[in-house]
PDB file with SEQRES, HELIX, SHEET and CRYST1 records, atoms N, CA, C and O in Angstrom:
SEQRES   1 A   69  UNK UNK UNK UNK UNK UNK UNK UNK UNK UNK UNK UNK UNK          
SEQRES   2 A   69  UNK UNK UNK UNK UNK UNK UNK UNK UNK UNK UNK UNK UNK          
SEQRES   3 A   69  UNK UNK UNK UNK UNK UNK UNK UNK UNK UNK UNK UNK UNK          
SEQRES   4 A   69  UNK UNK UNK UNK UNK UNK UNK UNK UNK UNK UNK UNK UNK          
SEQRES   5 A   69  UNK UNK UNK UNK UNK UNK UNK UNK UNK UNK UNK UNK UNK          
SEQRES   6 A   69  UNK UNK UNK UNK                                              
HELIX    1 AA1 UNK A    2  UNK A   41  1                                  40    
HELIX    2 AA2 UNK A   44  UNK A   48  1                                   5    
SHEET    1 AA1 2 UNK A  59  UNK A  62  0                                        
SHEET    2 AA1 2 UNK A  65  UNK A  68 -1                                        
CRYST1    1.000    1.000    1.000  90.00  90.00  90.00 P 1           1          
ATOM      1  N   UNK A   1     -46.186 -46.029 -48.158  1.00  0.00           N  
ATOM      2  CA  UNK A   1     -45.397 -45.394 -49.211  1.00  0.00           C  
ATOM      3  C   UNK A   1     -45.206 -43.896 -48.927  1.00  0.00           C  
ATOM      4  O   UNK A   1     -44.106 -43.386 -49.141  1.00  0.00           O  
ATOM      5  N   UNK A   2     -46.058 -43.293 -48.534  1.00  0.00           N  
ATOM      6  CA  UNK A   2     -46.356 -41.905 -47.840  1.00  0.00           C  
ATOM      7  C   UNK A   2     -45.188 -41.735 -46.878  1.00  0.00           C  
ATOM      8  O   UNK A   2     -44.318 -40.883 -47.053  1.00  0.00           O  
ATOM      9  N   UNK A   3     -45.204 -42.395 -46.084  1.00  0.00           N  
ATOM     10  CA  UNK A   3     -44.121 -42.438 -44.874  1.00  0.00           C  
ATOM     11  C   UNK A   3     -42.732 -42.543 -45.318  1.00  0.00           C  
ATOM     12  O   UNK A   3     -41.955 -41.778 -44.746  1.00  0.00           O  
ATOM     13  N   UNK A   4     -42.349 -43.156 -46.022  1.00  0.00           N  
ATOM     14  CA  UNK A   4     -41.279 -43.238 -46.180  1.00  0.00           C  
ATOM     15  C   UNK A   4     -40.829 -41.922 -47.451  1.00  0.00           C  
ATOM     16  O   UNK A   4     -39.698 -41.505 -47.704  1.00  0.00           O  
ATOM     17  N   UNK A   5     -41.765 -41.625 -47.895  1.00  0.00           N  
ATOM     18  CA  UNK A   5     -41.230 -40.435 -48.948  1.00  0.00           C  
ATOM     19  C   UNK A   5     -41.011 -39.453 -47.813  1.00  0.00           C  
ATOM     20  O   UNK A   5     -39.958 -38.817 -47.832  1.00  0.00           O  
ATOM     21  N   UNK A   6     -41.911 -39.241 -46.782  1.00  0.00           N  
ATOM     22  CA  UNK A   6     -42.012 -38.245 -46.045  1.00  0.00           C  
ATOM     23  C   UNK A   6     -40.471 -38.402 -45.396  1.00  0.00           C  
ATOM     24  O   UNK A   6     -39.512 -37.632 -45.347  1.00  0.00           O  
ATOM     25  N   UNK A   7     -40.675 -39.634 -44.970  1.00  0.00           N  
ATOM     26  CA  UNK A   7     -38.890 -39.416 -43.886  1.00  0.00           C  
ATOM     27  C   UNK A   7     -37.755 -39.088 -44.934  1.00  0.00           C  
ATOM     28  O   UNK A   7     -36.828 -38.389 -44.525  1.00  0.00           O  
ATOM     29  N   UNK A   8     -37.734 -39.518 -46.231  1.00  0.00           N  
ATOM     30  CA  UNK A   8     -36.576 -38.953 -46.986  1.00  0.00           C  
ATOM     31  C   UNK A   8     -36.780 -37.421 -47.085  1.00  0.00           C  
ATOM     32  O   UNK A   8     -35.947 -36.519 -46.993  1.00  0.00           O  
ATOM     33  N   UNK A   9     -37.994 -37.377 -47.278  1.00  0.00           N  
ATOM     34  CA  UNK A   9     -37.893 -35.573 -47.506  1.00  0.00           C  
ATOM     35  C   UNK A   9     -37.276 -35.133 -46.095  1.00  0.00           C  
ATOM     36  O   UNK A   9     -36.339 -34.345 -46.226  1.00  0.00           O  
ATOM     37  N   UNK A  10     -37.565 -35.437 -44.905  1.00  0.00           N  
ATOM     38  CA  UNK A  10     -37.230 -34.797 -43.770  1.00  0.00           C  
ATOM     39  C   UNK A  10     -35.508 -34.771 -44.018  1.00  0.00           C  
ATOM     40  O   UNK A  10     -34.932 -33.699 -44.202  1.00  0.00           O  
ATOM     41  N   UNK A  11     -34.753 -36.121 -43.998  1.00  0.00           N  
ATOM     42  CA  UNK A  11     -34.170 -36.070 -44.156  1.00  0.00           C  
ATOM     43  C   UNK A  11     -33.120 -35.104 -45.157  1.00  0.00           C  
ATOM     44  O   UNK A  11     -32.131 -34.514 -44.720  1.00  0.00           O  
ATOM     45  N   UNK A  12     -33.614 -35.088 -46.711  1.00  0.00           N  
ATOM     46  CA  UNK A  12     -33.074 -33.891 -47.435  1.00  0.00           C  
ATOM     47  C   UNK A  12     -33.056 -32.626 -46.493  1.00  0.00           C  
ATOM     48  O   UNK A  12     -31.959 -32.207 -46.123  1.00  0.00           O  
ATOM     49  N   UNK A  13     -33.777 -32.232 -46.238  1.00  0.00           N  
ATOM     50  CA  UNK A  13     -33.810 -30.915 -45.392  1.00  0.00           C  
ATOM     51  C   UNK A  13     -32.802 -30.899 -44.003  1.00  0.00           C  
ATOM     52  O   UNK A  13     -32.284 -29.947 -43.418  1.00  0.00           O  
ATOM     53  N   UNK A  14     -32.770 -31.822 -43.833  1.00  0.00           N  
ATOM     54  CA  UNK A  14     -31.934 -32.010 -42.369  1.00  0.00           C  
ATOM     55  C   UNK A  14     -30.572 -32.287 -42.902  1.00  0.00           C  
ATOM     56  O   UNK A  14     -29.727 -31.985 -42.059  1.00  0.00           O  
ATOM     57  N   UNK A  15     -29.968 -32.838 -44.197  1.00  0.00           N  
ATOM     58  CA  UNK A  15     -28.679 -32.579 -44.900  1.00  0.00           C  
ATOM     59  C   UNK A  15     -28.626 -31.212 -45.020  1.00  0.00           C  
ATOM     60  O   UNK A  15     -28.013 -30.457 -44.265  1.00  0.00           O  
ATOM     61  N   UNK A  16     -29.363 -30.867 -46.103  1.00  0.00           N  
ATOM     62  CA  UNK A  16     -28.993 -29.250 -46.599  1.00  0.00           C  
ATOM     63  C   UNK A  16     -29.202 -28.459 -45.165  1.00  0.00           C  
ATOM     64  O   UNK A  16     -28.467 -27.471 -45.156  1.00  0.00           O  
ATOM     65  N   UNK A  17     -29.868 -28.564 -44.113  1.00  0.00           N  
ATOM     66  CA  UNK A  17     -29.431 -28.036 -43.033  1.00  0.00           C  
ATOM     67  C   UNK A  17     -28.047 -27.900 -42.417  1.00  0.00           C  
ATOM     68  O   UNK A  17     -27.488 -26.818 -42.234  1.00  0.00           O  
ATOM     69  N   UNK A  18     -27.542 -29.099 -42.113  1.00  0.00           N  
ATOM     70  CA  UNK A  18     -26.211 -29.652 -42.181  1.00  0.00           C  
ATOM     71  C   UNK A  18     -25.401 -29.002 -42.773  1.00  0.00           C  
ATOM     72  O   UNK A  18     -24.299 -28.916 -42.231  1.00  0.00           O  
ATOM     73  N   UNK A  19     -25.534 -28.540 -43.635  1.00  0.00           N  
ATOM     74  CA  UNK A  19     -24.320 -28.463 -44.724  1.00  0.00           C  
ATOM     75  C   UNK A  19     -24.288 -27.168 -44.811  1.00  0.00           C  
ATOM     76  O   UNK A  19     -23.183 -26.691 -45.070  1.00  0.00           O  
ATOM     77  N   UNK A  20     -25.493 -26.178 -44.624  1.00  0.00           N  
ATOM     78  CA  UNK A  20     -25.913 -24.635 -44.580  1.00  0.00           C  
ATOM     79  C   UNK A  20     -25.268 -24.455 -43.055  1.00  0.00           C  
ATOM     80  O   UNK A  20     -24.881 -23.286 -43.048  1.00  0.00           O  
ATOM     81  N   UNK A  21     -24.989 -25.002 -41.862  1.00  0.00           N  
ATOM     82  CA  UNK A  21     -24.682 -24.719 -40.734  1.00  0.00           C  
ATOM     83  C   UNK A  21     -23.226 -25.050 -40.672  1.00  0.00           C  
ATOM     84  O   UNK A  21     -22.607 -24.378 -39.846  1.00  0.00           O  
ATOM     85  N   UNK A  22     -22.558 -25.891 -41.321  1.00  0.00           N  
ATOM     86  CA  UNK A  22     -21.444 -26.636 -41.549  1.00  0.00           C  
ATOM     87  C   UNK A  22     -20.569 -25.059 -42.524  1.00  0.00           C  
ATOM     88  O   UNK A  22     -19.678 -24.347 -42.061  1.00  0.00           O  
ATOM     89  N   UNK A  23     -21.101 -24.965 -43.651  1.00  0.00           N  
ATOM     90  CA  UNK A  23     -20.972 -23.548 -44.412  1.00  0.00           C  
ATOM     91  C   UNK A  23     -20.997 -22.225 -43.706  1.00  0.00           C  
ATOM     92  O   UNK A  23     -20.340 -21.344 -44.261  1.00  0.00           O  
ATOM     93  N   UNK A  24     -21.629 -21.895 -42.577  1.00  0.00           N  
ATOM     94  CA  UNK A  24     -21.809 -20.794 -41.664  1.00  0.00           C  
ATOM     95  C   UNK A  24     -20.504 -20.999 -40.828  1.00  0.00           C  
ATOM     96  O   UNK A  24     -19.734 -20.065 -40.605  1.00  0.00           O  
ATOM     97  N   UNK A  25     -20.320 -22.137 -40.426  1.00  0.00           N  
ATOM     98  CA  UNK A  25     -19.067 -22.196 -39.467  1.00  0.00           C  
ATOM     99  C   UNK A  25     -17.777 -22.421 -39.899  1.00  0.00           C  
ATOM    100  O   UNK A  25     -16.827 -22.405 -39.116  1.00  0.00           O  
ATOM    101  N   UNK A  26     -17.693 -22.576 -40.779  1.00  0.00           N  
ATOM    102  CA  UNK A  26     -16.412 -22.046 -42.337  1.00  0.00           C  
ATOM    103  C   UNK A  26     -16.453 -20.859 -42.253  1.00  0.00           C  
ATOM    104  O   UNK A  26     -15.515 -20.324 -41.663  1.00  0.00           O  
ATOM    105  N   UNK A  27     -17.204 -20.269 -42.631  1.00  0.00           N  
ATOM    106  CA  UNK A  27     -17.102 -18.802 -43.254  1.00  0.00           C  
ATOM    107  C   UNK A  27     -17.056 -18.051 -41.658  1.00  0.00           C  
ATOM    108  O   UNK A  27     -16.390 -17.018 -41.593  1.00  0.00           O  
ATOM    109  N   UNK A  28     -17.547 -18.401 -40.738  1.00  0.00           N  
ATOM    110  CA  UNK A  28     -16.779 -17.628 -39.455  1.00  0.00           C  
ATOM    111  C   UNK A  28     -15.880 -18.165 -39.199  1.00  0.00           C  
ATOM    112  O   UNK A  28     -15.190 -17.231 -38.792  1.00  0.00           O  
ATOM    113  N   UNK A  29     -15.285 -19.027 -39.109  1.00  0.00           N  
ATOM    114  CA  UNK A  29     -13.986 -19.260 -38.764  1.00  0.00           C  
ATOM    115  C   UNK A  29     -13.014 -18.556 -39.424  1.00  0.00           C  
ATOM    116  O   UNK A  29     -12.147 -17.965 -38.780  1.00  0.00           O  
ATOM    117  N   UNK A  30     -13.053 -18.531 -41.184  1.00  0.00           N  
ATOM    118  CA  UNK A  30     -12.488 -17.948 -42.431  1.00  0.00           C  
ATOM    119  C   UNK A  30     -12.360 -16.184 -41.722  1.00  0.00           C  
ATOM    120  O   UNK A  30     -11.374 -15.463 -41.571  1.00  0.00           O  
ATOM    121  N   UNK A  31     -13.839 -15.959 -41.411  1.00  0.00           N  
ATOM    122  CA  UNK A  31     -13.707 -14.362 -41.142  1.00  0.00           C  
ATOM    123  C   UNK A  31     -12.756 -13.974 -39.779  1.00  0.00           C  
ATOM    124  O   UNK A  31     -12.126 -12.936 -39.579  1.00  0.00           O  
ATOM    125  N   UNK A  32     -12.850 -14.913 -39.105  1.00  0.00           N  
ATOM    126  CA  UNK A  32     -12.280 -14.528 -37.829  1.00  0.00           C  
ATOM    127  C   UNK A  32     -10.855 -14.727 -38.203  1.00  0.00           C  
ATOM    128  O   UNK A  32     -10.233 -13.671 -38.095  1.00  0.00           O  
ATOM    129  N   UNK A  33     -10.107 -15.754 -38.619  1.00  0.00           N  
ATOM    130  CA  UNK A  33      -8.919 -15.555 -38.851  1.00  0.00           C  
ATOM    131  C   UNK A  33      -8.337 -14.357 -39.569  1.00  0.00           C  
ATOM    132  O   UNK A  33      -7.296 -13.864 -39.136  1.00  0.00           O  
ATOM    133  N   UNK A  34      -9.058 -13.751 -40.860  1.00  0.00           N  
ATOM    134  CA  UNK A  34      -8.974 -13.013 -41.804  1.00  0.00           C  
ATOM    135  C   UNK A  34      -8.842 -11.752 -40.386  1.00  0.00           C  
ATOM    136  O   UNK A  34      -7.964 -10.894 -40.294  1.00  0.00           O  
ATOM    137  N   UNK A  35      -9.747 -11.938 -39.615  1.00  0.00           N  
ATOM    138  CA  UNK A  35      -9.667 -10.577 -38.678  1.00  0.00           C  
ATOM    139  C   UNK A  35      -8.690 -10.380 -38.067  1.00  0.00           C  
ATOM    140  O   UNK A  35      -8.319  -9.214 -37.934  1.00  0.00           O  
ATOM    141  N   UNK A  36      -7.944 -11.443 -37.490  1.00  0.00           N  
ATOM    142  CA  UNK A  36      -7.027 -11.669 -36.390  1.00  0.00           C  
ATOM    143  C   UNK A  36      -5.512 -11.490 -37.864  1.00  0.00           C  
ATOM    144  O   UNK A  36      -4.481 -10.881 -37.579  1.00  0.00           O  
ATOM    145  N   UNK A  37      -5.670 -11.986 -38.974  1.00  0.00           N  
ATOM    146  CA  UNK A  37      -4.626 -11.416 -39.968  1.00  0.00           C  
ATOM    147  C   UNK A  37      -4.165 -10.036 -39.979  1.00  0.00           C  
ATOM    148  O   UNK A  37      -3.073  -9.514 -39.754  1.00  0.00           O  
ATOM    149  N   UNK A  38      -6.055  -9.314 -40.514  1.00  0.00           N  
ATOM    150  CA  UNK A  38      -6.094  -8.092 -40.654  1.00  0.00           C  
ATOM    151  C   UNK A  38      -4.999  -7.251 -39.029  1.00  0.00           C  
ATOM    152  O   UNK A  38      -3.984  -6.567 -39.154  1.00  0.00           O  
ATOM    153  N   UNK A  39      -5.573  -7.579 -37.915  1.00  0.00           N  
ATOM    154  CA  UNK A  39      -5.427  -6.916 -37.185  1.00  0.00           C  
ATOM    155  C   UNK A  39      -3.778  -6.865 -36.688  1.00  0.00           C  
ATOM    156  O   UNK A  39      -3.177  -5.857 -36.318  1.00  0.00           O  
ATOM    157  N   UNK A  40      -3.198  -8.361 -36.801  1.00  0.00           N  
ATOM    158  CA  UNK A  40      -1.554  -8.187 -36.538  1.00  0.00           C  
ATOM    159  C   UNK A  40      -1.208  -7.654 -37.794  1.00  0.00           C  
ATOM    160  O   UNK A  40       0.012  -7.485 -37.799  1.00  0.00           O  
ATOM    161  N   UNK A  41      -1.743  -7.292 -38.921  1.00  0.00           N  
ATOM    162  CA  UNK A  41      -0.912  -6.220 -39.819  1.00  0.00           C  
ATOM    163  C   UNK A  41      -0.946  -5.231 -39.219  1.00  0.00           C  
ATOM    164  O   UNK A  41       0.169  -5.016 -38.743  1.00  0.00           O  
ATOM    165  N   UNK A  42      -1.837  -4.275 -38.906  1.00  0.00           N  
ATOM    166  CA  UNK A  42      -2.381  -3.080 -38.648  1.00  0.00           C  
ATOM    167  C   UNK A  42      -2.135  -2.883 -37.318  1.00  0.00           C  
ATOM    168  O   UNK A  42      -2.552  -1.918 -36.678  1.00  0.00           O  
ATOM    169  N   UNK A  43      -1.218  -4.110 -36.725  1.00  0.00           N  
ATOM    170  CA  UNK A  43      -0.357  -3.468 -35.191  1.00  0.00           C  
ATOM    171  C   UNK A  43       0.972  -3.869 -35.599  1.00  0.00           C  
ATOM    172  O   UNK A  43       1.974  -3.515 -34.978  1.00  0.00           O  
ATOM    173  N   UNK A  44       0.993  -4.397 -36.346  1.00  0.00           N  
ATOM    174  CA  UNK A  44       2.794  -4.310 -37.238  1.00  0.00           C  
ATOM    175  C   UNK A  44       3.167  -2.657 -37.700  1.00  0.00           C  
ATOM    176  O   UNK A  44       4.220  -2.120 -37.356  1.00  0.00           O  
ATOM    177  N   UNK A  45       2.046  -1.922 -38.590  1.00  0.00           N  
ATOM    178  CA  UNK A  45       1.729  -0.940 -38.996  1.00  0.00           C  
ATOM    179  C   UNK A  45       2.265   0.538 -38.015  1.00  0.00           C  
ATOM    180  O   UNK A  45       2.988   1.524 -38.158  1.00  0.00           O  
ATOM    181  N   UNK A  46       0.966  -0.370 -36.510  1.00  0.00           N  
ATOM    182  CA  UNK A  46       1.223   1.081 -35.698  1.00  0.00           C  
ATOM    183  C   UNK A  46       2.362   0.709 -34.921  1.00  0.00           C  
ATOM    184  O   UNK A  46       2.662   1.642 -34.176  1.00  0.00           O  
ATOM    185  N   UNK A  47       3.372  -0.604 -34.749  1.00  0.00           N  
ATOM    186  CA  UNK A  47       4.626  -0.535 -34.480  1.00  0.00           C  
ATOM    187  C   UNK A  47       5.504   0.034 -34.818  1.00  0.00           C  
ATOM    188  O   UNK A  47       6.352   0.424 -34.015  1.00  0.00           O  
ATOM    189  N   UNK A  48       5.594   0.306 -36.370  1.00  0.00           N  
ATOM    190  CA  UNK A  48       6.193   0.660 -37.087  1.00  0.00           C  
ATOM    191  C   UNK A  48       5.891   2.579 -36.941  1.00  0.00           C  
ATOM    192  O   UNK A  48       6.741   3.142 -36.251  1.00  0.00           O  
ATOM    193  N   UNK A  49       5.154   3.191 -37.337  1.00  0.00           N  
ATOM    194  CA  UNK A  49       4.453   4.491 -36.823  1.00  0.00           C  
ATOM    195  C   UNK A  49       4.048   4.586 -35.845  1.00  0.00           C  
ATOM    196  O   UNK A  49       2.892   5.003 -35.764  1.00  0.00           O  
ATOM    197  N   UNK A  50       4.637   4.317 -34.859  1.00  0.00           N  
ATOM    198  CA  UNK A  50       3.943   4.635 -33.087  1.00  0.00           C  
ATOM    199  C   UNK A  50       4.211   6.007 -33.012  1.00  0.00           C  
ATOM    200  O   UNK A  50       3.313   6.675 -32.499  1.00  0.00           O  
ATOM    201  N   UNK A  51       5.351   6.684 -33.442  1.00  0.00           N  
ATOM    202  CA  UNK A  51       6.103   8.221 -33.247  1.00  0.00           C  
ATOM    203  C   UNK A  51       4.840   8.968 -34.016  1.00  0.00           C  
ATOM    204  O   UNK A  51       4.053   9.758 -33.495  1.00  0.00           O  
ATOM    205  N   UNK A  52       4.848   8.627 -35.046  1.00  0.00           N  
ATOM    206  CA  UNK A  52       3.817   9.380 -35.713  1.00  0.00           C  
ATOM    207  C   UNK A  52       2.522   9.244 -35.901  1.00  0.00           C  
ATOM    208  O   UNK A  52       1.756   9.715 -36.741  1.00  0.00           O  
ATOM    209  N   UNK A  53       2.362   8.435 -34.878  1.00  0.00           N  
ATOM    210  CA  UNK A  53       0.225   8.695 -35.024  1.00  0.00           C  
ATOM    211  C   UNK A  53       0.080   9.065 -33.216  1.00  0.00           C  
ATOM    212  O   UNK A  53       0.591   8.635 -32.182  1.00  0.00           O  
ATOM    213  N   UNK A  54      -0.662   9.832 -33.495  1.00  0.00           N  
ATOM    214  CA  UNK A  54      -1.540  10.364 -32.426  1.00  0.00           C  
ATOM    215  C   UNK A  54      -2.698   9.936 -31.740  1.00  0.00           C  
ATOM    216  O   UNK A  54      -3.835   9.717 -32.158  1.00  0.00           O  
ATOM    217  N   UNK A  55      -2.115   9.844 -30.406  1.00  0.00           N  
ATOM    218  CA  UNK A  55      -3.766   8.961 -29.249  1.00  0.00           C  
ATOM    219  C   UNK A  55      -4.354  10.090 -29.198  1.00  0.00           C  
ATOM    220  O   UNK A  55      -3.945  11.094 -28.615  1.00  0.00           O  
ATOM    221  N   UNK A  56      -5.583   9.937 -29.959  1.00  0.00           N  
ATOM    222  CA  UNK A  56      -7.144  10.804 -29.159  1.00  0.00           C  
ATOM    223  C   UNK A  56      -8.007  10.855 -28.456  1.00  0.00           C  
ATOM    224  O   UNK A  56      -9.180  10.569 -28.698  1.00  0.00           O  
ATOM    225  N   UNK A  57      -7.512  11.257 -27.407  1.00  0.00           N  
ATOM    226  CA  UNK A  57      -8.526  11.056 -26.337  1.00  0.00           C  
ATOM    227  C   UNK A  57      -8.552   9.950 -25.459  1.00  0.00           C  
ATOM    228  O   UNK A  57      -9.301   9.672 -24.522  1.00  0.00           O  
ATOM    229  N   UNK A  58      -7.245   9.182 -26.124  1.00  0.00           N  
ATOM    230  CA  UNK A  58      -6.729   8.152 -24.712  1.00  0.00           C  
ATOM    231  C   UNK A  58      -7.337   6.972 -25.762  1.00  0.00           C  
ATOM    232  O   UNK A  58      -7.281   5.852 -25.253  1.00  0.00           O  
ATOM    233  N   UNK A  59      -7.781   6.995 -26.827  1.00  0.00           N  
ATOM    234  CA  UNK A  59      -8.487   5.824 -27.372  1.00  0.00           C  
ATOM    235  C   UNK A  59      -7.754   5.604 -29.153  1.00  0.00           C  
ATOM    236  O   UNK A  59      -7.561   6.645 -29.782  1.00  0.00           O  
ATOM    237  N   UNK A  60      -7.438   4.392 -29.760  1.00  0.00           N  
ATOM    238  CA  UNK A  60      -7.083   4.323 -30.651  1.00  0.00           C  
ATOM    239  C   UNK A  60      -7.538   3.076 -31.379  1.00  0.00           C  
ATOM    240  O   UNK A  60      -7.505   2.076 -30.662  1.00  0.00           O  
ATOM    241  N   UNK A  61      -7.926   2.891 -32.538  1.00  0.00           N  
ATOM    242  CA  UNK A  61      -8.953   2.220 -33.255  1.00  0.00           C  
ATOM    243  C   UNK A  61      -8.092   1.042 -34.262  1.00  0.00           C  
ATOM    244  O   UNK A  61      -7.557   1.431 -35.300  1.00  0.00           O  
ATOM    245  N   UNK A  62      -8.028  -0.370 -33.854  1.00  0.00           N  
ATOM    246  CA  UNK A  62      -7.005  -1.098 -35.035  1.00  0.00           C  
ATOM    247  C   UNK A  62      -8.474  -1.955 -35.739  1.00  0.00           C  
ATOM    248  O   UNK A  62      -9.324  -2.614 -35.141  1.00  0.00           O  
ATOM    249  N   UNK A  63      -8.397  -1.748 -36.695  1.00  0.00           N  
ATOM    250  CA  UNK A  63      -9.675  -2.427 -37.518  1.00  0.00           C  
ATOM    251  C   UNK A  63     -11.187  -2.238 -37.126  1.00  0.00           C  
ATOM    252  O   UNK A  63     -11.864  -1.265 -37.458  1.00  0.00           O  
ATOM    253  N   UNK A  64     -11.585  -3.209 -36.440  1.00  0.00           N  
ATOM    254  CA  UNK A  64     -13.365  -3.270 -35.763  1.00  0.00           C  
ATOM    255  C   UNK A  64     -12.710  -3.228 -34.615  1.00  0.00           C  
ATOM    256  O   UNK A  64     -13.563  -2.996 -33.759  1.00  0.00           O  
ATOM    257  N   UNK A  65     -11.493  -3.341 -34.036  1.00  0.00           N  
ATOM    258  CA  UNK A  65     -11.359  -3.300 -32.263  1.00  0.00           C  
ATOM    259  C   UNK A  65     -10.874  -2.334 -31.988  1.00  0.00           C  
ATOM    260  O   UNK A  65     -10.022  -1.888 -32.757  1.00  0.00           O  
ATOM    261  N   UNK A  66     -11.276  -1.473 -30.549  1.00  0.00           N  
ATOM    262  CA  UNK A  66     -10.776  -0.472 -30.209  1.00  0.00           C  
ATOM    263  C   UNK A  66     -10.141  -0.762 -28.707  1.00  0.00           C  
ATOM    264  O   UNK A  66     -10.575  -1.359 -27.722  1.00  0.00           O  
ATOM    265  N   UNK A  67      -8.725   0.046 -29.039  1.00  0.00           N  
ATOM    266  CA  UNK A  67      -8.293   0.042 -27.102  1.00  0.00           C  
ATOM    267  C   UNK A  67      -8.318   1.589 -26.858  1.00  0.00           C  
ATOM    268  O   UNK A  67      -8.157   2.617 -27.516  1.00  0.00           O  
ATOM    269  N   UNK A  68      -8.695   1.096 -25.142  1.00  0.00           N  
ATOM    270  CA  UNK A  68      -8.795   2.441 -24.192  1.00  0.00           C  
ATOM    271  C   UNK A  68      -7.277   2.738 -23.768  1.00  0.00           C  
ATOM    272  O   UNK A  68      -6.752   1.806 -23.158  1.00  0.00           O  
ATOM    273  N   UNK A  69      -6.694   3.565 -23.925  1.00  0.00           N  
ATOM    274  CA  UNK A  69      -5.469   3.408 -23.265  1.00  0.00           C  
ATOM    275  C   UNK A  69      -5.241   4.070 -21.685  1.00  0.00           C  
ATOM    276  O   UNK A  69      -4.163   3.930 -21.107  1.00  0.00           O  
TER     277      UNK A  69                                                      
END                                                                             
């Protein structure tokens, strides 16, 4: 009787594992797209203002990514 409570408990834990790792890889996927959104705005942006923003130092910053130019 022991044994078998034990393997269901393992089991619960190995769902809600599942489902906590399943939930992690949603929410990065969610973030990464959201990033790759964010970031073709914000080079729509400096398409649009290329005349008027200024490279510093050869380096220019679109969201969390930076290019060397």
């Amino acid at each position: 009787m022991m044994n078998i409570q034990s393997k269901e408990y393992i089991f619960v834990i190995c769902s809600r594992q599942q489902q906590f790792i399943i939930w992690i890889i949603i929410r990065r996927i969610w973030n990464f797209s959201y990033n790759i959104l964010h970031f073709c705005q914000e080079l729509q942006y400096y398409e649009l203002y290329r005349d008027d923003i200024a490279v510093v130092g050869g380096r220019w910053n679109i969201g969390s990514y930076s290019f060397a130019n």
